[in-house]
NUBALUM-545959 format. One record per residue: y, z, x of N, C-alpha, C in turn. Coordinates in pm, whole numbers, plus 50000, padded with zeros to 5 digits. Layout:
N
YZXYZXYZX;...
//
This chain:
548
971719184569774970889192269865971749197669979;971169209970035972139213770147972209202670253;972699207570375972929198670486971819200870556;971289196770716970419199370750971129208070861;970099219970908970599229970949969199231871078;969949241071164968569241571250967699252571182;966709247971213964959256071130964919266071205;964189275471114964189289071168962399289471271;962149279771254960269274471338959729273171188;959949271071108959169268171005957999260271025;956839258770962955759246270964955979233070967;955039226271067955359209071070954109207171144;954299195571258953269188771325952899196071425;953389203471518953729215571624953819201871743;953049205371853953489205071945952959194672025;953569185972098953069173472160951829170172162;950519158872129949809152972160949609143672254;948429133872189948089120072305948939112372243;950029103472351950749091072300952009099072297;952579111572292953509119072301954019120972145;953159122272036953249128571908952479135271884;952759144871838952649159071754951539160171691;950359171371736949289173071641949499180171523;949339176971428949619189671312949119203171308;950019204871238950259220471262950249226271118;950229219671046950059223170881948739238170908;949319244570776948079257970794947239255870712;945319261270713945069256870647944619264670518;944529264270385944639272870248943979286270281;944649302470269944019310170334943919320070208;942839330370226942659341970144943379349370199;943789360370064944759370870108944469383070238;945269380570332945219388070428944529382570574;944239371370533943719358070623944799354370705;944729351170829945959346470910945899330070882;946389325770855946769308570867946109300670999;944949290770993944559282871089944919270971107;945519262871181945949249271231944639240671211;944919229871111943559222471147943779212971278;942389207971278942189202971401943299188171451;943229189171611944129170971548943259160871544;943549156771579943309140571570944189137071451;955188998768435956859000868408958019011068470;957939019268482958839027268612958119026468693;958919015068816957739014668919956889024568988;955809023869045954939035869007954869040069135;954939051569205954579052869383956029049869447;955699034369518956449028169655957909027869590;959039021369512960169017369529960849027269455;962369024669503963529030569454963599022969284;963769034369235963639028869108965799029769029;966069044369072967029051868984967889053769091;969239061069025970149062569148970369071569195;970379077669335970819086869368971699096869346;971509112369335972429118569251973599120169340;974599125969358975699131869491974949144069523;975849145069611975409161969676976819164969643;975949179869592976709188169542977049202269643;977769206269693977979222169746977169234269717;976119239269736975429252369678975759263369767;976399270669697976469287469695975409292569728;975359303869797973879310469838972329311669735;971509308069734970499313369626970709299169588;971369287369590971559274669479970139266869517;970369254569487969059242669554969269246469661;968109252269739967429250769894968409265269948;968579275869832969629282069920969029295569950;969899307069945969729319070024970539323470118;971209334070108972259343370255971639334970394;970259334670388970049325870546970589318170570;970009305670452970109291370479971839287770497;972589297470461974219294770431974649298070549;973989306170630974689308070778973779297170845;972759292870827972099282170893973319264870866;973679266570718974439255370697975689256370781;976319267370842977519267970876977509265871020;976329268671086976019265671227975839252671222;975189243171118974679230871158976329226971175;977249225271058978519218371078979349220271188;979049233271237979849239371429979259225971475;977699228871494976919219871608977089203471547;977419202671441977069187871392978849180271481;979669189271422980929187071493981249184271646;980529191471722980309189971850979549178471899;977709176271852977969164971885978359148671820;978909150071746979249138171675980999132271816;981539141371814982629145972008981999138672074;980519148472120980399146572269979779131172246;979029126472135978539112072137979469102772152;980839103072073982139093672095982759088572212;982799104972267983429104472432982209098672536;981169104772546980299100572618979859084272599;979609082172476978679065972494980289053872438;980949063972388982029050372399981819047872192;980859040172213979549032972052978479041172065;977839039571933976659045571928975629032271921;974469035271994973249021072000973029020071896;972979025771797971649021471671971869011771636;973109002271594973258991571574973378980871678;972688980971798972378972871841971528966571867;971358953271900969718942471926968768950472015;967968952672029967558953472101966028940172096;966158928772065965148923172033964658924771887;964428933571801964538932671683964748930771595;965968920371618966418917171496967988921671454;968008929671489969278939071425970528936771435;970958926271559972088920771577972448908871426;973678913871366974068904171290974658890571298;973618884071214974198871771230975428867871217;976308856671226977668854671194978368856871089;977048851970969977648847970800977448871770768;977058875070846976378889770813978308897070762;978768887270658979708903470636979508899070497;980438906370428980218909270253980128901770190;980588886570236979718878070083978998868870218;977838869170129976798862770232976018849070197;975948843170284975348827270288975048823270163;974498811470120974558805669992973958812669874;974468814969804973458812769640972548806369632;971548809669643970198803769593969308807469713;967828794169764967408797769859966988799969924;966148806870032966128812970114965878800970249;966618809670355967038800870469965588795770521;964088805170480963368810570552962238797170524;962738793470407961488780170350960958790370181;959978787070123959418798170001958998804570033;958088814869979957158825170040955938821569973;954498818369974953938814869912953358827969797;953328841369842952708846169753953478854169634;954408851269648955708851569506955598833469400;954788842269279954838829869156955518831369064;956488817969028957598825368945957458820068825;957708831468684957418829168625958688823468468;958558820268359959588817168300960468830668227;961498831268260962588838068219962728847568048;962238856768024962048859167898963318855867785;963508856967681964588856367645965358869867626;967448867267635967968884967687967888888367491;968118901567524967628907867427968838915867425;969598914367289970898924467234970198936367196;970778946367337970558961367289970938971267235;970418980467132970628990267102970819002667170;971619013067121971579021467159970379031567121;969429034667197968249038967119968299055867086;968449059767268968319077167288970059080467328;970409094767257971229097067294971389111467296;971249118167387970599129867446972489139167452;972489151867382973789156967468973769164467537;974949169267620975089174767711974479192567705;973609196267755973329208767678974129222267689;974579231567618975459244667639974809249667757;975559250467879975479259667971976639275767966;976129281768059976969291968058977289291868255;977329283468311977899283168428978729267368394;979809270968474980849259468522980269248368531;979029247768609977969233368676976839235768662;975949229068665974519231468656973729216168688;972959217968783972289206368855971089200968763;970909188868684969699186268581969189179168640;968979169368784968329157068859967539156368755;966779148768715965419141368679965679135368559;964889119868560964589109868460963629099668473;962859102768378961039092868367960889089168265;960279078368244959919070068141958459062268149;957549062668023956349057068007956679046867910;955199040767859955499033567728956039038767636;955969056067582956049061867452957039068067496;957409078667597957879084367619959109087267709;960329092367673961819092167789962089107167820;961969114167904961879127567948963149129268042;964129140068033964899141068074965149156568106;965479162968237966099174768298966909178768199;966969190268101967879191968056968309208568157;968549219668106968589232468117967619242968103;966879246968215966049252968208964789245168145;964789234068166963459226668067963329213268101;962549206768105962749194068064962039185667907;962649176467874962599171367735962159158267721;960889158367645960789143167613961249138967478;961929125867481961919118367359961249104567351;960469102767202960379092267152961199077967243;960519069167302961489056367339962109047767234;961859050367097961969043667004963329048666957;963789060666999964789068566926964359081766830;964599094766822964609103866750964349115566794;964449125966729963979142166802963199144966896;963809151466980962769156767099960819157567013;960279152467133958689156667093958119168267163;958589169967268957899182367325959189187467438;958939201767468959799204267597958849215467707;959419213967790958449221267885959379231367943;959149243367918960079252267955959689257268086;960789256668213961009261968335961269278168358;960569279568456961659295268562962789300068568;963219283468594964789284768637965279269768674;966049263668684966889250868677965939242268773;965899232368778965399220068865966519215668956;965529217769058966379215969238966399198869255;965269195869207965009179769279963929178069218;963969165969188962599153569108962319147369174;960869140069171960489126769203960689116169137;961049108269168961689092469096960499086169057;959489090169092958649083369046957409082468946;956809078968924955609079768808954679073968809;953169086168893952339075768879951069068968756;950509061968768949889047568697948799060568571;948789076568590948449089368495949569089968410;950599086568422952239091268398952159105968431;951999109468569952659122268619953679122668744;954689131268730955399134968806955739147668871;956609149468925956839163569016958099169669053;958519179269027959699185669047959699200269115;960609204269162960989216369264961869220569171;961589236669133962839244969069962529260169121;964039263669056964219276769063962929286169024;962589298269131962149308369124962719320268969;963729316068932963699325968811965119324168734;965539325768623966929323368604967849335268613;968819329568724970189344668757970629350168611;970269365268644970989378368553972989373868528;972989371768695974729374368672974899365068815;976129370968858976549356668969976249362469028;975429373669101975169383769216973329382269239;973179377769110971879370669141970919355669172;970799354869269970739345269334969099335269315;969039325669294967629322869239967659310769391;966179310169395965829300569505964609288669469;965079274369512963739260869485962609267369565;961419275469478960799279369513959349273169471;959619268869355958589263469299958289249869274;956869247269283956679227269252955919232569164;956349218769060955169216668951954749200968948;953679199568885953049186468818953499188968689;953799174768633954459174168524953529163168486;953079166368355951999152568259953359149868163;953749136568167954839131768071953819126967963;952559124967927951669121367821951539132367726;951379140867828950949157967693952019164767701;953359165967799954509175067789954059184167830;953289184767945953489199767973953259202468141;953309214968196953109214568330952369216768349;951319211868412950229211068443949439226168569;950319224468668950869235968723952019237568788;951709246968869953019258368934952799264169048;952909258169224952319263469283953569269269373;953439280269468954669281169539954279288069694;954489288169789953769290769961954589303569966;953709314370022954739327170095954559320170240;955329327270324955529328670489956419339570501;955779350170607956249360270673956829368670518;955879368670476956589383670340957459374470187;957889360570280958449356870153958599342870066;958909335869985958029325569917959139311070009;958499301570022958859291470116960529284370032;961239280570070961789268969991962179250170060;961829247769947961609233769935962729224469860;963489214069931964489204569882964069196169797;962559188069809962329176969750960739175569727;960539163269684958699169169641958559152969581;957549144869618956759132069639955229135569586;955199123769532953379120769543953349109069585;952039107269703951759101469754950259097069755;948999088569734948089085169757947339100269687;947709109669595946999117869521947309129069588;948379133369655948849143769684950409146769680;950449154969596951829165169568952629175569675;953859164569754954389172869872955209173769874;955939186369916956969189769922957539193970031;959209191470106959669194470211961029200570225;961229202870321962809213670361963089218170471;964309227970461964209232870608963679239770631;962039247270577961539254870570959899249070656;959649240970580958699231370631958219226470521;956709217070546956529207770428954919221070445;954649212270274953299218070180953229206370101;951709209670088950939197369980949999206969915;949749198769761948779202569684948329186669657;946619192369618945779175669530946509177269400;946089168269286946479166369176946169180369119;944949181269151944399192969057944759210169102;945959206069203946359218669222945889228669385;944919221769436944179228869551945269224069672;945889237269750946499235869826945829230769977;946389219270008946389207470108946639217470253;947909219970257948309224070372949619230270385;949829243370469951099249370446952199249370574;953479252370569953979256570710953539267170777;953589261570913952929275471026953959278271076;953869296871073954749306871113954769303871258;956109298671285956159300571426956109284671495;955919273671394955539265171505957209251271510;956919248971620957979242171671958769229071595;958199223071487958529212371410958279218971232;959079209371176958889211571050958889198270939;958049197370884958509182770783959759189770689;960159180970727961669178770570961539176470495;960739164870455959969156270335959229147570364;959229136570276957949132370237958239118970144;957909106670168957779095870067956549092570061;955829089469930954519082769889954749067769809;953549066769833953119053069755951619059269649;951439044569610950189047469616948669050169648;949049043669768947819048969888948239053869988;949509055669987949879064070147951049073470114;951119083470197951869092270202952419094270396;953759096670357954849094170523955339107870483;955339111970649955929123070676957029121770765;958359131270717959599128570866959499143470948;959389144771031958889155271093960239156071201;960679169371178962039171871295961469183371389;961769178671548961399188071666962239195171728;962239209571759963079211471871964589216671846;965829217471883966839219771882967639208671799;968539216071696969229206571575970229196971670;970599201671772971889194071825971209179671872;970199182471921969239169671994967819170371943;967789168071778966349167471786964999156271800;963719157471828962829148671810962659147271642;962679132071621962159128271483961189119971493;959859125271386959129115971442958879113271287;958419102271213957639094871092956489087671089;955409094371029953839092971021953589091870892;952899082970903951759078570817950589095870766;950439101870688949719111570720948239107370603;947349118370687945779117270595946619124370452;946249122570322946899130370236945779135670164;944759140870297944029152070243944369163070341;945009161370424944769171270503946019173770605;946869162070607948189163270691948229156870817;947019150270874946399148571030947439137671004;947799131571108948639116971146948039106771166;947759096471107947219086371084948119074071187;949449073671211950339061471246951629073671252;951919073071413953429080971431954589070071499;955849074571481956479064471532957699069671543;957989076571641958849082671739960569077471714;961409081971656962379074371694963609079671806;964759070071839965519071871986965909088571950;966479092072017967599103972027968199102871971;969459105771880971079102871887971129098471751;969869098971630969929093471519969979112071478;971179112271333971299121871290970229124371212;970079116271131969039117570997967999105470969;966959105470938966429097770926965809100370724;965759085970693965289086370547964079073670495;962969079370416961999067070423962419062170302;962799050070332963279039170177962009034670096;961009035170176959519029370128958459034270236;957289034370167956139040570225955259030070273;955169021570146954609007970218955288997470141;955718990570219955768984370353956929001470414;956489001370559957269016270592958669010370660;959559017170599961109009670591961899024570624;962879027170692963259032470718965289032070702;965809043470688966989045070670967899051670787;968689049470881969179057470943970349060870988;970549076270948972109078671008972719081771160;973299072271179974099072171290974859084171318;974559093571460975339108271466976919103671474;977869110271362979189107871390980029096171306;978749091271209979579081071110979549092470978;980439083270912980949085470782980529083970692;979449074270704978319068870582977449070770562;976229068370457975339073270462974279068270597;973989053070491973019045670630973739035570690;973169039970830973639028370941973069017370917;971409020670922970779011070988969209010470948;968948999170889967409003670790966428996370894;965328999470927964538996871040962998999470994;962698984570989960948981570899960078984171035;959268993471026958528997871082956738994771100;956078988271169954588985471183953958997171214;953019003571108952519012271136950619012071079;950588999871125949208992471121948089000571239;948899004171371947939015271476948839027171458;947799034571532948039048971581949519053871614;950239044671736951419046571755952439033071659;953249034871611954089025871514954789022571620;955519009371575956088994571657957458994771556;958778990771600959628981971564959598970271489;959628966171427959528952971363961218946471345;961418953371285963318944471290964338958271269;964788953871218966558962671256967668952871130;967688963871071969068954771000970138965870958;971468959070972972588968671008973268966570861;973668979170794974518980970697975818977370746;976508976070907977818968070887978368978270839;978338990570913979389002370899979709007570731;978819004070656978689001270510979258993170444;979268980870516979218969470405978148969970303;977328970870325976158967470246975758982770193;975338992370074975249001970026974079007070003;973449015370111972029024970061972389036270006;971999044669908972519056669847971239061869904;971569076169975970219084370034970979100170037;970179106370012970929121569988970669123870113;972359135870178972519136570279971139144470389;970449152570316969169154670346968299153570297;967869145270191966809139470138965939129370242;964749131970267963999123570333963579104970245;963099112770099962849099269979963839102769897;963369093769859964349088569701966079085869729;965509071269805966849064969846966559052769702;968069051669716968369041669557969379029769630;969729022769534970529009069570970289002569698;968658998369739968478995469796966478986969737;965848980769791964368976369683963968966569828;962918973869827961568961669922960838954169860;960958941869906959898936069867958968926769933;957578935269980957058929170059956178921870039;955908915669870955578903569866956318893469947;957458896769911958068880870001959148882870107;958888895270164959178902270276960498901370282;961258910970196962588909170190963278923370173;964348925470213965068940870153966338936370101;966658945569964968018939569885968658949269909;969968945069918970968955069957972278950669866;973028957669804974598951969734975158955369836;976178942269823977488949669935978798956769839;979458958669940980348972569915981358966169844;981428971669691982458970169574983488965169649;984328957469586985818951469645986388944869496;987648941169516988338941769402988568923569332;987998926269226987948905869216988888899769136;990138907869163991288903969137991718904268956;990288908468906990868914968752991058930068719;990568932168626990558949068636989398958268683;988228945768713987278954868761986698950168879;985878959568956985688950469107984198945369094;984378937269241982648925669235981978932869344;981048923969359980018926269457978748916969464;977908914869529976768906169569975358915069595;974288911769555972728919469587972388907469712;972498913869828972178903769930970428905569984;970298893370001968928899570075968948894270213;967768901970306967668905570392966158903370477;966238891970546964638891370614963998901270673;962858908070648962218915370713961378915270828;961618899870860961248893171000961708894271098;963268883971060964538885671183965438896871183;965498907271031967188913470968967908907270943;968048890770959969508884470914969258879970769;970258876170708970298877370550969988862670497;969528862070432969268849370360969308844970251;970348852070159970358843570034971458859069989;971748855569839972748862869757972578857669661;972688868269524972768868669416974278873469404;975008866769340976718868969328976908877969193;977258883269175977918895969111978848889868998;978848895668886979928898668760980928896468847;982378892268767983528891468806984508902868787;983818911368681984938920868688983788934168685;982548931568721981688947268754980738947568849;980428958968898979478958468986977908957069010;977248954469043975628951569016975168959269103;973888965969069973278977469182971458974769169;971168966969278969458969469252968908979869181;967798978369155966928988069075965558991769141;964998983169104963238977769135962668967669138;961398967069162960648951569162959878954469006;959928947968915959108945868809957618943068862;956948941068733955268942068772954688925868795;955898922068785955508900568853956228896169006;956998914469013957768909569153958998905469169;959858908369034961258898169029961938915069031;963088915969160964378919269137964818923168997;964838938069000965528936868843967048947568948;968048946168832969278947968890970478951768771;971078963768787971898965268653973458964768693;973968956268601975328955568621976388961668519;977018972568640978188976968543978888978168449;979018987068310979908984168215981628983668251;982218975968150983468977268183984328984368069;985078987568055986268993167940985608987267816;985478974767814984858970067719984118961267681;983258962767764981468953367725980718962767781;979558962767760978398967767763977978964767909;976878971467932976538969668110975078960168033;974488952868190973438942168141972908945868217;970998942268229970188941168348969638927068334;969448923768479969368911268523967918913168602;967138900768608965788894968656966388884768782;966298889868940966758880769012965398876069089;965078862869077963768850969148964308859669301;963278866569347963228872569481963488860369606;963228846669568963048837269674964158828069640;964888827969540966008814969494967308825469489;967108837269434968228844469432968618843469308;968328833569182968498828969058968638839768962;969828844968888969458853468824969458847068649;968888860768611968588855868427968818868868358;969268869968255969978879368185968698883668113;968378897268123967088905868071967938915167922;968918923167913969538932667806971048930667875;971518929867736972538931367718973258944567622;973878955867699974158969667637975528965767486;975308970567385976318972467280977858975567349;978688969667294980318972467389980498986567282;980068987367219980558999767083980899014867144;979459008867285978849026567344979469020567485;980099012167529980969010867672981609017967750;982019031667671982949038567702982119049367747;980949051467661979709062567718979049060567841;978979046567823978209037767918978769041068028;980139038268056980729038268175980679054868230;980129065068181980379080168243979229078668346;977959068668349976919069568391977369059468540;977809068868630978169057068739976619058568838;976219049268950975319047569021975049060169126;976419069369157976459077169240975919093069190;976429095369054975819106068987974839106268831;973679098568860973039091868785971439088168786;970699089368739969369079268746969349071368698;969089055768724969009044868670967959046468680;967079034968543965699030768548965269020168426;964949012468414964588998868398962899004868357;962749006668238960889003768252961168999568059;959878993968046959108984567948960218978067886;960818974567960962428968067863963468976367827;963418985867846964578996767819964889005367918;966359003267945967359009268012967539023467990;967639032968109967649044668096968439050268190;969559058668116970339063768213970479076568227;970699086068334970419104968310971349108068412;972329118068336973159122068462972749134168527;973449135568605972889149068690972819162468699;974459159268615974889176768620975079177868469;975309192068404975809195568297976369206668297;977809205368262978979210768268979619217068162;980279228068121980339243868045981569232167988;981519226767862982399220467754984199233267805;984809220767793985959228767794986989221567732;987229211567678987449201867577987009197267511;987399185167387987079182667305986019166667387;986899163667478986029152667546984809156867599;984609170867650983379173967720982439173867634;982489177367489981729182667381981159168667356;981929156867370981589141967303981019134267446;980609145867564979799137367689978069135467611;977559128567715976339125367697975549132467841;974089137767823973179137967927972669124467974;972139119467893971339102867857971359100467728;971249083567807971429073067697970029059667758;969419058567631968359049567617968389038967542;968899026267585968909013267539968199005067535;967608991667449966288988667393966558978767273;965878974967232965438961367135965048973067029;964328983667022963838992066906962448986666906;
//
């Protein structure tokens, strides 16, 4: 996705309320030639968690995801201004606060660096409403789906998206997306696109539908420029799109980075502003021409939908994150955060968990910060510090949702985090899934890592256990693991064929979707790339592993 850039006034919350947040400003669905009215103020886990992994960000050329001649002089101003103050914050405060106590929690404890307090566990006592259950037996997997790379005619081409039901494994290919059989064999249906897919939702809800942002049309030549203009609903049951909706403002059609469902509404956000549709297509609410804030995006659950709402001037802006009605956009629970945070990202909707970048670091997240948003105005609850990235959230550099290598779980009020790869003295490196109280922020237990690969959370399964996939190496197969959320105990769920190790290993956590549903492993890469060897020809899109 691009960078974040200052907004041209696109649509958002507009302009100060009671409590000092923002009444909305969303417009409301108008007939042609109607001016836009402000309403009034006042198995793949399904909704809430990070399921898959974050893709990279990639560079877009004008017209690319989220692009256009504007947005590219908008990107080039943000990096002037981003440069400046990331300076004036160094020189002026010395440190930046976000990682500090302020009562919350957030100060790290002693044991708080990369391998953390005991195996097993928890410092905290049990949790009572986590019941644990017996360990299934691991299951030698097959290679089930094996999807190839499809002929493009550009150098790169962006495919984000990967979902899975009981029957069905659907994957971004080119211009389309594709379902296959989970069992293994020929595509069953494909759903043919506009133009390439900008960004997916990770998620799938309990209908098996999902949602994606793509291109307005596919480029003639390199002089033609296509723009994420469009959202659709996607039924992964019947293969097909359900619809296709897309917002004008001021003469021309909106664009949009990313796109959530939340509590039965389909939203989408950018530097443009945010829009919602219901399931069935009836537009919710649009950006208003002219007004002072804009949503970026958007994370859902299943009964709630969060909005990140940016105010004001890019160098110093207001961010605020609400709870919103997801019929209508009104703010239900706002919660203001300091100054001096570059970016903000929602890791979860409920429990509301937050991600944040520190102006002037190098990493993604500083600092993840669980949020009470039980009243009107939202509260602090704790603070826990990634440790300059010890510990690894993957969050796209302007993506609001669909943060990965990271899993809440507020049955037993915990956040998992891996810490940062290091080398375990064979040929491949280790790492630990640490967890993290959502009470105090200090850590309380670890699940210890392969000796020669890395392990990366996933999701919470449907009993509540940590599932977690660990790295292939040169030569074994990658495994997923069932970790007891309260002991830290892990148990071996699949074990991948060493045959396909070598395939296995193209699928790294950084340019990838992971996903874990009904017992089978699913992996989808991101991009697909114009064969130019004999090795490119023998890449894979995805690979689907399984018992059969």
């Amino acid at each position: 996705m691009a960078p974040q850039t200052p907004p041209p006034g696109a649509g958002g919350y507009g302009y100060p309320g009671p409590a000092g947040y923002p009444t909305p400003t969303h417009a409301q669905p108008t007939q042609v030639g109607m001016p836009m009215q402000p309403y009034g103020t006042g198995g793949q886990p399904q909704y809430g968690y990070p399921q898959t992994q974050q893709q990279p960000q990639m560079p877009q050329g004008p017209g690319g995801p989220g692009g256009g001649d504007r947005k590219a002089a908008r990107q080039r101003l943000m990096i002037i201004i981003s440069a400046v103050v990331a300076v004036a914050l160094i020189v002026g405060a010395g440190i930046f606060f976000i990682a500090k106590d302020d009562g919350g929690g957030g100060k790290a404890d002693d044991d708080n660096k990369t391998s953390q307090g005991p195996t097993g566990g928890p410092e905290e006592g049990p949790r009572s409403k986590f019941k644990a259950k017996p360990a299934p037996a691991m299951v030698d997997a097959r290679l089930l789906n094996s999807v190839r790379v499809p002929k493009v005619k550009d150098q790169q081409v962006t495919v984000p998206g990967l979902w899975a039901t009981d029957k069905i494994f659907a994957k971004t290919e080119d211009f389309k997306i594709t379902g296959y059989p989970v069992g293994g064999g020929s595509a069953e249906w494909e759903i043919p696109l506009d133009g390439q897919v900008c960004e997916g939702w990770r998620g799938v809800t309990k209908d098996n539908l999902t949602a994606v942002v793509f291109e307005d049309h596919k480029p003639k030549n390199d002089k033609d420029y296509a723009r994420c203009t469009e959202v659709g609903l996607i039924d992964l049951d019947e293969g097909k799109l359900v619809w296709q909706k897309h917002i004008e403002s001021t003469g021309s059609p909106v664009t949009f980075e990313e796109v959530t469902i939340g509590a039965g509404a389909v939203a989408a956000g950018g530097l443009d502003g945010g829009a919602a549709w219901s399931l069935d297509g009836k537009e919710l609410w649009a950006p208003q021409d002219g007004a002072d804030c804009e949503d970026r995006g958007y994370e859902g659950s299943e009964d709630k939908l969060v909005a990140a709402t940016y105010c004001g001037e890019y160098d110093n802006p207001s961010i605020k994150v609400s709870s919103v009605n997801p019929k209508n956009g009104d703010i239900i629970s706002g919660y203001e955060l300091p100054r001096g945070i570059k970016d903000v990202h929602v890791v979860s909707a409920d429990p509301l968990v937050l991600g944040l970048e520190a102006a002037g670091e190098s990493y993604d997240v500083s600092d993840v910060w669980v949020i009470d948003d039980s009243a009107k105005t939202g509260k602090l609850k704790t603070k826990i510090s990634t440790r300059n990235g010890q510990y690894v959230v993957n969050c796209g550099s302007s993506n609001i949702g669909g943060c990965t290598q990271i899993v809440v779980s507020e049955q037993t009020e915990t956040v998992f985090m891996a810490s940062e790869a290091r080398s375990g003295g064979g040929a491949g490196t280790v790492n630990e899934i640490v967890a993290f109280s959502m009470k105090t922020g200090k850590t309380i237990g670890k699940a210890d890592g392969d000796k020669e690969a890395e392990t990366v959370p996933l999701s919470l399964d449907e009993d509540g256990y940590l599932i977690a996939y660990q790295l292939p190496t040169y030569d074994a197969g990658g495994m997923v693991w069932r970790v007891d959320p309260t002991t830290y105990k892990k148990d071996p769920l699949m074990r991948n064929p060493s045959a396909s190790a070598d395939k296995e290993n193209w699928f790294t956590p950084d340019s990838s979707w992971i996903s874990y549903v009904n017992g089978h492993l699913y992996l989808g890469y991101v991009y697909a790339s114009k064969a130019t060897s004999s090795f490119d020809r023998e890449r894979l899109l995805a690979m689907g592993f399984g018992a059969g």
